[in-house]
Backbone as JSON, one array per atom type, in Angstrom:
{
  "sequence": "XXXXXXXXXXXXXXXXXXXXXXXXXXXXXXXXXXXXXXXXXXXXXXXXXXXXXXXXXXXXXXXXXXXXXXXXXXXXXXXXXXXXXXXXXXXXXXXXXXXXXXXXXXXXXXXXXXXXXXXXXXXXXXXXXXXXXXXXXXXXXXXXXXXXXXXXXXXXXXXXXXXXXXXXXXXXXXXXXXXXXXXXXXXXXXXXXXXXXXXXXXXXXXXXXXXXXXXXXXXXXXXXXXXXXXXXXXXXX",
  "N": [[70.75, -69.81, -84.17], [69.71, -68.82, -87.41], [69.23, -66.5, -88.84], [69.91, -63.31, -88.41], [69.81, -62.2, -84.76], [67.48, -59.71, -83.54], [67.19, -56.89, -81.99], [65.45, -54.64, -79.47], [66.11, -51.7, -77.89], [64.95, -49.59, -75.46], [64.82, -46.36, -74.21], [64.8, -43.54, -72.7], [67.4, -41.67, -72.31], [70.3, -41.0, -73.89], [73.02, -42.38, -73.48], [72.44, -44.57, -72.38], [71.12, -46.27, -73.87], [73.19, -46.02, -75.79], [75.13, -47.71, -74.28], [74.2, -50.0, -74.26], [73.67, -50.69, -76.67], [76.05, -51.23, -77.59], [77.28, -53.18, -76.38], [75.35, -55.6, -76.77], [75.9, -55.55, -79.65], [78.26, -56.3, -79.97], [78.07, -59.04, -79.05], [77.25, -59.53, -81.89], [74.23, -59.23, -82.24], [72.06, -57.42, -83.73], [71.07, -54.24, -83.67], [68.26, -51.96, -82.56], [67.21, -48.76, -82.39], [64.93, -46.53, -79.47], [63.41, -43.94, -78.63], [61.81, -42.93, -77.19], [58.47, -43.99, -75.34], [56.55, -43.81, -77.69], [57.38, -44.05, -79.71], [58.62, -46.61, -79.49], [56.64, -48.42, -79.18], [55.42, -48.37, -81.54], [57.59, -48.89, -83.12], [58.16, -51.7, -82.28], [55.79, -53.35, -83.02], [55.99, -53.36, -85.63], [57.94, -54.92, -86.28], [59.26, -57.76, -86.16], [61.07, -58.01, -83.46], [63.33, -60.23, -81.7], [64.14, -59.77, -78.77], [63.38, -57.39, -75.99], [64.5, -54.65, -74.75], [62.83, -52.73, -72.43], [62.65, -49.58, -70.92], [61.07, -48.71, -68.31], [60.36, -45.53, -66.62], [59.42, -43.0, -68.64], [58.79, -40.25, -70.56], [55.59, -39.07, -71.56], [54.29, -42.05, -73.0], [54.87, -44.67, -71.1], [56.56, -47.4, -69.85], [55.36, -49.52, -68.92], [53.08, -48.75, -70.4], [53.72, -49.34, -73.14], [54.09, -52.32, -72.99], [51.9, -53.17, -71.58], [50.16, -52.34, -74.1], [51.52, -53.57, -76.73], [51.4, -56.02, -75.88], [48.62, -56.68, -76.6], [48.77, -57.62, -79.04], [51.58, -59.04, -79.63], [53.95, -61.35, -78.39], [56.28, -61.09, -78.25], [59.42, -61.2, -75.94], [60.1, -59.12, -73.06], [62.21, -57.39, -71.51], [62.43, -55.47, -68.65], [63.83, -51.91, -67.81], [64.43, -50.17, -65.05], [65.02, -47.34, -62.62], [63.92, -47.58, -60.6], [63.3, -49.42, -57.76], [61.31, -49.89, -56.38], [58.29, -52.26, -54.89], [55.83, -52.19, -56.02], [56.72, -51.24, -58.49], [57.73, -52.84, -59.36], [55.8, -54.73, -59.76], [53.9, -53.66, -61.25], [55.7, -53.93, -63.7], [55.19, -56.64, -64.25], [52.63, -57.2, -64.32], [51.82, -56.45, -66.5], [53.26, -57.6, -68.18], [55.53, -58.3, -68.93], [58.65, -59.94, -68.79], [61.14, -60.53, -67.29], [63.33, -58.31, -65.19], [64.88, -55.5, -65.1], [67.38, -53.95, -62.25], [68.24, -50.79, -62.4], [71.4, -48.33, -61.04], [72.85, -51.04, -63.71], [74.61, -54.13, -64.26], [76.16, -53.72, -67.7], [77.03, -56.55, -68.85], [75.2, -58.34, -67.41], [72.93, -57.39, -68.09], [73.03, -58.59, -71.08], [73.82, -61.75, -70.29], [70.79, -61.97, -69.45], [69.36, -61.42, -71.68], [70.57, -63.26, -73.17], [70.11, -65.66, -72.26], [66.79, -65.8, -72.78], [66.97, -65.7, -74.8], [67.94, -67.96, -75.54], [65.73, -69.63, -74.65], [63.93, -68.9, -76.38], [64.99, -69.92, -79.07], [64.88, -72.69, -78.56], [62.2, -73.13, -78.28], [61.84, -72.64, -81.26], [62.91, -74.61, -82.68], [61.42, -76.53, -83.78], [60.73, -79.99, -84.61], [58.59, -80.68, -87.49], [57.94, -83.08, -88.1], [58.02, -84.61, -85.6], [57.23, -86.75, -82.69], [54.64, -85.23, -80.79], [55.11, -83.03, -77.97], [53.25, -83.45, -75.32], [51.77, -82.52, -72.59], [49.19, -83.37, -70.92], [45.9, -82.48, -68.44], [42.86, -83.35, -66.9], [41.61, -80.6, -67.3], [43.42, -79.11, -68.63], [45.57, -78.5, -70.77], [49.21, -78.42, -72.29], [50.91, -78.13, -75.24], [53.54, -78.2, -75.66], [55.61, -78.23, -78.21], [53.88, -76.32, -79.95], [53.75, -74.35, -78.02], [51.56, -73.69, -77.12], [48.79, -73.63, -74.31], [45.78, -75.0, -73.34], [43.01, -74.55, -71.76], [40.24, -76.12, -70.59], [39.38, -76.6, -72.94], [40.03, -74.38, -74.54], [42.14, -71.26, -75.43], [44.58, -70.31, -73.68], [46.26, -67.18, -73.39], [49.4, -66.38, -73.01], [52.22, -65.07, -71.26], [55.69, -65.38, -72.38], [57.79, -65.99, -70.15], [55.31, -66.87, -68.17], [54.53, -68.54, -69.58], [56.98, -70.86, -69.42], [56.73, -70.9, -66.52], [54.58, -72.27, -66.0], [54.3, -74.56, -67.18], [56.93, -75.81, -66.82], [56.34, -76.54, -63.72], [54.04, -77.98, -64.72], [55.15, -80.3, -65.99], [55.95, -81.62, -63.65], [54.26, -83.13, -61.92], [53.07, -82.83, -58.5], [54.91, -82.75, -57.27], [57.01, -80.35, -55.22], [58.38, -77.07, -55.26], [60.38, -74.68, -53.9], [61.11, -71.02, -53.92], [63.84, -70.56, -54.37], [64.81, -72.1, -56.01], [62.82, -72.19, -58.36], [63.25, -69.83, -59.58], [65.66, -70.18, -59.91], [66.01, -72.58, -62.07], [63.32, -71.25, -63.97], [63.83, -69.19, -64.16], [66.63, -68.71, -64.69], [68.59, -68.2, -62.9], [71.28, -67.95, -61.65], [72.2, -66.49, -59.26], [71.48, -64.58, -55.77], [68.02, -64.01, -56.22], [64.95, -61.83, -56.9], [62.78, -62.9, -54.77], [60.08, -62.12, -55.25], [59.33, -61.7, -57.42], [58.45, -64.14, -58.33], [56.11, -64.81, -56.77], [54.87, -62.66, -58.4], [54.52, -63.66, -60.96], [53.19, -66.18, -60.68], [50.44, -65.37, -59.14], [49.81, -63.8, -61.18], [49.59, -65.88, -63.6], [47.58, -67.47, -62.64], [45.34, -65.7, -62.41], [44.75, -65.48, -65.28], [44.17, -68.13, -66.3], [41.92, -68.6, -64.58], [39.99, -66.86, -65.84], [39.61, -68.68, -67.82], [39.4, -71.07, -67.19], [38.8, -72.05, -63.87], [39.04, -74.47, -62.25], [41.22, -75.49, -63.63], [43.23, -73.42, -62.67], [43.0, -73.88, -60.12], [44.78, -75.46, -59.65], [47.96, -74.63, -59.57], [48.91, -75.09, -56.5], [49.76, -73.41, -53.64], [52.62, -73.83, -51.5], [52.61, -73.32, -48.12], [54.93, -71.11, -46.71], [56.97, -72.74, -48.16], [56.84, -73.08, -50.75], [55.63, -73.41, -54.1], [53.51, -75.69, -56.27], [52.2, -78.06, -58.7], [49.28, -79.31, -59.1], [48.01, -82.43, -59.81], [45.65, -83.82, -59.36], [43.91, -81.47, -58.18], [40.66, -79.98, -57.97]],
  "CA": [[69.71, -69.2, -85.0], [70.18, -68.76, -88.54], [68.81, -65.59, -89.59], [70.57, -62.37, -86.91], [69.2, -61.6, -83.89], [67.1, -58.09, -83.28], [66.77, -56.28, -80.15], [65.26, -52.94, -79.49], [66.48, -50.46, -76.63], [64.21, -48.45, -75.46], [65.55, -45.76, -72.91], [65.16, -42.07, -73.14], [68.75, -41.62, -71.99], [70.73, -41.93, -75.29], [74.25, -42.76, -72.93], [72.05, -45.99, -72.06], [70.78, -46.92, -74.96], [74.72, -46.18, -76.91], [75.97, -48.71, -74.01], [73.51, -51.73, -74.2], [74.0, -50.74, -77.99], [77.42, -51.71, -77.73], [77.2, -54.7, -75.97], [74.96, -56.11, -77.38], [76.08, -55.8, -80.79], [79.37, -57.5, -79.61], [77.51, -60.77, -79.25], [76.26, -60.21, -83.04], [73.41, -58.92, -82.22], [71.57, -56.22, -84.78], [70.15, -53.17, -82.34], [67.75, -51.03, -83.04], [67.06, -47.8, -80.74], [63.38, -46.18, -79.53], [64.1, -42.83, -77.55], [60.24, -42.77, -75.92], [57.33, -44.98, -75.9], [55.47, -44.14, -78.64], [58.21, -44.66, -80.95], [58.88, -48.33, -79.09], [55.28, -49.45, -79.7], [55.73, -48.3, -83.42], [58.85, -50.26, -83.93], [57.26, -53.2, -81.66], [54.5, -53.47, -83.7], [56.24, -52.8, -87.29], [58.82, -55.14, -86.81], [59.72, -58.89, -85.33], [62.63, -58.22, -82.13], [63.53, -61.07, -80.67], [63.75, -59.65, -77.26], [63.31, -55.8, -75.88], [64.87, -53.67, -73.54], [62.45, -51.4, -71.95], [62.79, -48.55, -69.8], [59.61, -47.91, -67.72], [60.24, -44.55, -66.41], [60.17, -42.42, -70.26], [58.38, -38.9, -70.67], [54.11, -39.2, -72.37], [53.81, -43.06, -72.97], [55.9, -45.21, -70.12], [57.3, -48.71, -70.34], [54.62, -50.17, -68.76], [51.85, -48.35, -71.26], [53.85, -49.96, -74.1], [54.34, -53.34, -72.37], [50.64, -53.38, -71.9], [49.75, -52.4, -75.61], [52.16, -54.89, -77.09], [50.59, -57.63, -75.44], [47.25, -57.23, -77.17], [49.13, -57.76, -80.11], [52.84, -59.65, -79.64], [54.57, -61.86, -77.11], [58.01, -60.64, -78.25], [59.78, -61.03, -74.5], [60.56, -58.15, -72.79], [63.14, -56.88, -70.18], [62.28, -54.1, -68.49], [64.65, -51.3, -67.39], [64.28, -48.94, -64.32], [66.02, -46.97, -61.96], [62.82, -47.36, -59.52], [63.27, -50.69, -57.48], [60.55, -50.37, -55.38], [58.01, -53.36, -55.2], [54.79, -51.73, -56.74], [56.89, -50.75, -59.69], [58.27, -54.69, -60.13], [54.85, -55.79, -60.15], [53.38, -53.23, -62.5], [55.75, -54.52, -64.92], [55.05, -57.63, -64.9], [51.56, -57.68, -64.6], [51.57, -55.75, -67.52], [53.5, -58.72, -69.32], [57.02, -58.14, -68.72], [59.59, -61.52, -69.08], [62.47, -60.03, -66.91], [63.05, -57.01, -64.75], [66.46, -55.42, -64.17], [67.07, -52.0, -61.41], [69.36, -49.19, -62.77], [72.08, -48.9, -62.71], [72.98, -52.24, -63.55], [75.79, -54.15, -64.97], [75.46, -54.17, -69.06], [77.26, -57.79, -69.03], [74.16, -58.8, -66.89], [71.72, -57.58, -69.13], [73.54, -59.14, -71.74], [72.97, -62.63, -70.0], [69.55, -61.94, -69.62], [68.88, -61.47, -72.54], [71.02, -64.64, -73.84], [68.69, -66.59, -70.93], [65.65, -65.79, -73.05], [67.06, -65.77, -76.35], [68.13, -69.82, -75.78], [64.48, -70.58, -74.53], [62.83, -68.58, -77.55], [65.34, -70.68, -79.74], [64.05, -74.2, -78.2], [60.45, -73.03, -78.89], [61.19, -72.18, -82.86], [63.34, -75.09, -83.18], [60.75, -78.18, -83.11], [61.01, -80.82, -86.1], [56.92, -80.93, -87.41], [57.25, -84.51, -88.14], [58.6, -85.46, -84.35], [56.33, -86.78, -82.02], [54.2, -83.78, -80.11], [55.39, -82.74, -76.88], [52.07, -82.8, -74.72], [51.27, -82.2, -71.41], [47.69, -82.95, -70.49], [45.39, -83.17, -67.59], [41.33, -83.14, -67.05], [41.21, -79.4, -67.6], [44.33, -78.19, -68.93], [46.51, -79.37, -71.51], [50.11, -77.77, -73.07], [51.72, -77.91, -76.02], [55.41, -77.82, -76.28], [55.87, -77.73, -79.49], [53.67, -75.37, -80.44], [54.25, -73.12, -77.08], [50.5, -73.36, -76.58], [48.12, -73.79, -73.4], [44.56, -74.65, -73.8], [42.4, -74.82, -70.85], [38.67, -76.08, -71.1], [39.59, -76.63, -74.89], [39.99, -72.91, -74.66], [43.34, -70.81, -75.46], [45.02, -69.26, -72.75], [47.52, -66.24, -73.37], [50.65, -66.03, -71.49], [53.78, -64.55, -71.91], [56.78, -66.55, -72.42], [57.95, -66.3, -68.74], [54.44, -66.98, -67.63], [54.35, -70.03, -70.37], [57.81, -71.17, -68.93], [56.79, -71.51, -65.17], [53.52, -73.26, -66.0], [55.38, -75.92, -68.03], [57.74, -76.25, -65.39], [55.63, -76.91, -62.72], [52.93, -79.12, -64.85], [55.72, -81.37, -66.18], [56.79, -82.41, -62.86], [53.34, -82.82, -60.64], [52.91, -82.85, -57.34], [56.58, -81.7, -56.57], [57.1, -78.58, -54.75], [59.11, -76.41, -55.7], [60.5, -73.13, -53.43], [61.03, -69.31, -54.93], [64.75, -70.21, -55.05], [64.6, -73.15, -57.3], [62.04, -71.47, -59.34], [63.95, -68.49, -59.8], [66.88, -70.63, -60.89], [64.92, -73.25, -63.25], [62.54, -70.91, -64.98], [64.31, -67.58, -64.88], [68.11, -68.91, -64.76], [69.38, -66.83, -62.17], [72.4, -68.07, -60.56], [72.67, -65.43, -57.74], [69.94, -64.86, -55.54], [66.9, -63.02, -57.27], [63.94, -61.21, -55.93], [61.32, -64.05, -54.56], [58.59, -61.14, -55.43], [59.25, -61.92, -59.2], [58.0, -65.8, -58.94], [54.56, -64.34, -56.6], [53.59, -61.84, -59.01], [53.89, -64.62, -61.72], [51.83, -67.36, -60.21], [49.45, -64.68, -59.5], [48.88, -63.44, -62.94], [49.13, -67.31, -64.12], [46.33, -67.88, -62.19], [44.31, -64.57, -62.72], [44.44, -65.95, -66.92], [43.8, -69.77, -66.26], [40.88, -68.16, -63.76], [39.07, -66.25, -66.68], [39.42, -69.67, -69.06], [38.62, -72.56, -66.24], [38.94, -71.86, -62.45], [39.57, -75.72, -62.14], [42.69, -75.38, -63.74], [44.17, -71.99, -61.85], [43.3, -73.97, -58.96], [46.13, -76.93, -59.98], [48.73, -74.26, -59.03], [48.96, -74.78, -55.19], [50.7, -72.78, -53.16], [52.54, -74.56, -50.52], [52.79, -72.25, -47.07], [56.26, -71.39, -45.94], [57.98, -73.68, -48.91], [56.8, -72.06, -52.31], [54.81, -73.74, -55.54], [53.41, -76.94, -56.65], [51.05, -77.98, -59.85], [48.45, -80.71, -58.13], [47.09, -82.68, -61.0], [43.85, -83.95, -58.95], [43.81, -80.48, -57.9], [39.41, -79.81, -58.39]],
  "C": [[70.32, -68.76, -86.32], [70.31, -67.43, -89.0], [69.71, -64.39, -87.68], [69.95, -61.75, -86.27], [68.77, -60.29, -83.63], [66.54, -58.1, -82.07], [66.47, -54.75, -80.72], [65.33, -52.64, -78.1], [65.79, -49.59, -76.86], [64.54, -47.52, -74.42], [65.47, -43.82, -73.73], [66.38, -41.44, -73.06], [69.62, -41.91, -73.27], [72.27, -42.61, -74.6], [74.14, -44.24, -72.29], [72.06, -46.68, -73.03], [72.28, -47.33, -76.03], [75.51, -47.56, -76.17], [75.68, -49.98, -74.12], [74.0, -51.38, -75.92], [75.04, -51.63, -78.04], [78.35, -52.87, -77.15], [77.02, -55.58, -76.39], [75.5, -56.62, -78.83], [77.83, -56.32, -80.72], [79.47, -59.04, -79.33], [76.97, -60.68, -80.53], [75.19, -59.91, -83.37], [72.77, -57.76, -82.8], [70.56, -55.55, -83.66], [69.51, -52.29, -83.36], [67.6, -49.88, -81.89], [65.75, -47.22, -80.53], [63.83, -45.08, -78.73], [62.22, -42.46, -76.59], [59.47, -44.13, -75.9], [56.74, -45.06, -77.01], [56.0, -44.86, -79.95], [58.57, -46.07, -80.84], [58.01, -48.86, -79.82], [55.17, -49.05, -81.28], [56.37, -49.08, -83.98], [58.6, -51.25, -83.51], [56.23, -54.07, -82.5], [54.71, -53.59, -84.92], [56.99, -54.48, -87.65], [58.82, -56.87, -85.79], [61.01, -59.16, -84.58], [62.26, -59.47, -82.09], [63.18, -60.84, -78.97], [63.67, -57.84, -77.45], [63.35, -55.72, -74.75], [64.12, -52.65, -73.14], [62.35, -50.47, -70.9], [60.82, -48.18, -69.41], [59.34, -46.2, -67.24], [60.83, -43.54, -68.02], [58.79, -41.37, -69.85], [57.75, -39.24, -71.33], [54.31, -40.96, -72.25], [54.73, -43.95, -72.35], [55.7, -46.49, -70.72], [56.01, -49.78, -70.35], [53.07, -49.71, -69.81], [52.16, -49.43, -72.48], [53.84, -51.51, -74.04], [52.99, -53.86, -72.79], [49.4, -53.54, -73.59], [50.3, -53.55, -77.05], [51.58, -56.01, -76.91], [49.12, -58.06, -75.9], [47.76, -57.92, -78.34], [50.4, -58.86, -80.72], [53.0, -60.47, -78.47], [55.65, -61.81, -77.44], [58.2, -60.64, -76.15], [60.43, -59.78, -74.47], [61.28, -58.12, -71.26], [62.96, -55.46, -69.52], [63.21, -53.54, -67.7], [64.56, -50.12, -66.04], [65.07, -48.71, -63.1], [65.16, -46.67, -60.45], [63.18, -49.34, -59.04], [62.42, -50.7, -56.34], [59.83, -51.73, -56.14], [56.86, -53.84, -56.15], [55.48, -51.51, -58.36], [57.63, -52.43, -60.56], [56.98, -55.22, -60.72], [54.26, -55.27, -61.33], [53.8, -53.62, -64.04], [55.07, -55.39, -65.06], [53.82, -58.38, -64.93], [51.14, -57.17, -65.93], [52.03, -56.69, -68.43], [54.92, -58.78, -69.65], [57.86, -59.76, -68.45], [60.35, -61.35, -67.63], [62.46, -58.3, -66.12], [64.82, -56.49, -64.4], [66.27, -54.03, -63.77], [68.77, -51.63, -62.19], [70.37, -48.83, -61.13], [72.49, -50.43, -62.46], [74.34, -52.95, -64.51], [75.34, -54.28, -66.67], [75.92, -56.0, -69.31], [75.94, -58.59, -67.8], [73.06, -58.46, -67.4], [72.0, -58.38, -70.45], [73.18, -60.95, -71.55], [71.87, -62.83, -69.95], [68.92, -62.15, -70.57], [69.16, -63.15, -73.5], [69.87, -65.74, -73.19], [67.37, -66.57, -71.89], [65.68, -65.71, -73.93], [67.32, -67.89, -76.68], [66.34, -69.97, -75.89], [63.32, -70.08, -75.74], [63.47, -69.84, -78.93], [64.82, -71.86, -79.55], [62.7, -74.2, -78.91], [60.66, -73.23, -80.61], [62.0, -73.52, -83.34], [63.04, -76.88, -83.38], [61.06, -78.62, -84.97], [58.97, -80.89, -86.07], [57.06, -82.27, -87.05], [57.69, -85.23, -86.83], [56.96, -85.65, -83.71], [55.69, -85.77, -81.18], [54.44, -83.95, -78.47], [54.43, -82.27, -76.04], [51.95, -82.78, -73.24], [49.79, -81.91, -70.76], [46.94, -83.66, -69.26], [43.56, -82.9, -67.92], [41.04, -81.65, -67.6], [42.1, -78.53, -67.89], [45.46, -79.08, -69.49], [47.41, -78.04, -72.06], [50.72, -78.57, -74.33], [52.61, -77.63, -76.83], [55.62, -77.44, -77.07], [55.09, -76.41, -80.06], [53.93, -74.08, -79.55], [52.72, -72.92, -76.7], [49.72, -73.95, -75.2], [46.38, -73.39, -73.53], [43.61, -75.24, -72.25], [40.66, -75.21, -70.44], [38.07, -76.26, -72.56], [39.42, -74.96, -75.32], [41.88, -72.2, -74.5], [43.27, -70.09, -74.72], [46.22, -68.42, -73.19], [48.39, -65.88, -72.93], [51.56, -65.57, -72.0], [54.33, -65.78, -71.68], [56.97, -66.63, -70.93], [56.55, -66.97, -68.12], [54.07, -68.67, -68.07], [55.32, -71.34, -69.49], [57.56, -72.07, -67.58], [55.42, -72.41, -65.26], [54.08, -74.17, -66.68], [55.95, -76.61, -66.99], [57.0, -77.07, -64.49], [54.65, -78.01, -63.15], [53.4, -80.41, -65.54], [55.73, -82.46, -65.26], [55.21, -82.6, -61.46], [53.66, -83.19, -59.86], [54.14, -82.49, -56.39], [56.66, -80.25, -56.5], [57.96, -78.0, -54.58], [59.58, -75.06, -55.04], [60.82, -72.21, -54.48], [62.28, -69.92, -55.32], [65.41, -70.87, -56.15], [63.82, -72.89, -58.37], [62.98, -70.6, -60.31], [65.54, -69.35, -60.58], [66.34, -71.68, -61.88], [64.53, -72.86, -64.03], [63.3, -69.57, -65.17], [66.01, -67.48, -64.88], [68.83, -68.09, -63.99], [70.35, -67.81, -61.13], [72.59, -67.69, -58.94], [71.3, -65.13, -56.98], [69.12, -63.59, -55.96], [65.75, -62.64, -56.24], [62.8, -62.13, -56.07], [60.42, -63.02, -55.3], [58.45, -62.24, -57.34], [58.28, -63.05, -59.12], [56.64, -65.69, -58.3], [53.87, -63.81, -57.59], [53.72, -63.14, -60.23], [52.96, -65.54, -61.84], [50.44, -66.55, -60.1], [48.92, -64.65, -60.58], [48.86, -64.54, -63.59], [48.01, -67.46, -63.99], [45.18, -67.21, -62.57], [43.98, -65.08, -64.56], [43.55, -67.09, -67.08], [42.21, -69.15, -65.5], [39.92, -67.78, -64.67], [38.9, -67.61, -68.04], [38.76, -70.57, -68.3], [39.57, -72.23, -64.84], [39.31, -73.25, -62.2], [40.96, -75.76, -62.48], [43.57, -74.39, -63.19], [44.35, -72.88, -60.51], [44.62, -75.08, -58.8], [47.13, -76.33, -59.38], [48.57, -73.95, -57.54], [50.23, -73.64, -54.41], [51.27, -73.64, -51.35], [53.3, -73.5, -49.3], [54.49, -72.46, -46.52], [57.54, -71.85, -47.13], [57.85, -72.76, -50.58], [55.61, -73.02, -53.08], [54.67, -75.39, -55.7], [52.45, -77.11, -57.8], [50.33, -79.55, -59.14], [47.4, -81.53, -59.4], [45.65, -83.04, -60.72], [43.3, -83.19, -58.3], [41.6, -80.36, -58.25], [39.18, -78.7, -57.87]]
}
């Protein structure tokens, strides 16, 4: 990338925020810091991060308030931070619109990857040639567009986050192949080591719950295959 990468840390903790600081900005990376919510969704909103670190558990407006408010507005990817690993508090992120989830405490050279993980696949997206041929992906009721990063369903735009964009791609490149959580989980969210199956449910879910409110024909394409994991069924009806 040409121009230098921005991240914002958001963490009420400033002994968090000084160490991803200092990580981070050892790969190069230009930090900014948010010490609550309200001040996140200010600088979220003001400014074009690349990616963002957010802490869900913060004092008046939480991770997931800002997560949620962002998303009317941005698809900057986000990582969210908490020191809660139950399963209710995974999903809230990321129905809220969350990329990435990491539990407290955690290593900073593993958020560090994370973040690199989702800084390559934002680079791919910004780095199309116009005049190449268009990178499409279309069926009866649901077509993508690589290059632009879009998904139109019914000749209607669907909204996804990047992770959410990611695993529908994935899956509607390659039809009728089925795919388990732990191939998922290493494919679309690069995880080496083994990761929490939950993550790749609540995604397909909320895939579906979007595609559902544009064309129910197309939500239904993502099968679920019992026992094994995921498939995209192109004569799916």
């Amino acid at each position: 990338m040409s121009e230098q990468v921005s991240i914002l840390v958001v963490d009420d903790e400033e002994r968090i925020r000084r160490l991803l600081k200092m990580y981070l900005e050892r790969e190069g990376y230009e930090v900014e810091e948010a010490v609550d919510g309200d001040d996140a969704l200010e600088k979220a909103l003001a400014n074009d991060f690349d990616c963002i670190l957010l802490d869900i558990m913060m004092p008046g407006k939480d991770g997931v308030e800002v997560c949620t408010q962002l998303r009317e507005e941005k698809m900057t990817p986000v990582i969210m931070l908490t020191a809660k690993g139950e399963e209710a508090n995974r999903v809230q992120g990321f129905e809220a619109g969350a990329d990435d989830y990491i539990v407290k405490p955690f290593s900073p050279r593993e958020v560090v990857l994370r973040v690199k993980a989702i800084l390559r696949r934002s680079a791919a997206y910004a780095s199309v040639d116009p005049g190449a041929p268009k990178d499409l992906v279309v069926y009866p009721h649901l077509m993508i567009d690589h290059d632009a990063h879009r998904v139109t369903a019914e000749g209607k735009e669907v909204n996804l986050t990047p992770k959410e964009y990611e695993l529908l791609y994935f899956l509607a490149k390659t039809p009728d192949k089925v795919f388990d959580r732990e191939q998922l989980l290493k494919e679309v969210w690069h995880y080496e080591f083994f990761g929490d199956l939950r993550t790749v449910d609540t995604h397909v879910k909320r895939l579906r719950e979007k595609l559902t409110r544009v064309s129910p024909k197309a939500a239904k394409m993502i099968v679920t295959v019992w026992g094994v994991g995921y498939k995209f069924e192109a004569g799916n009806e």
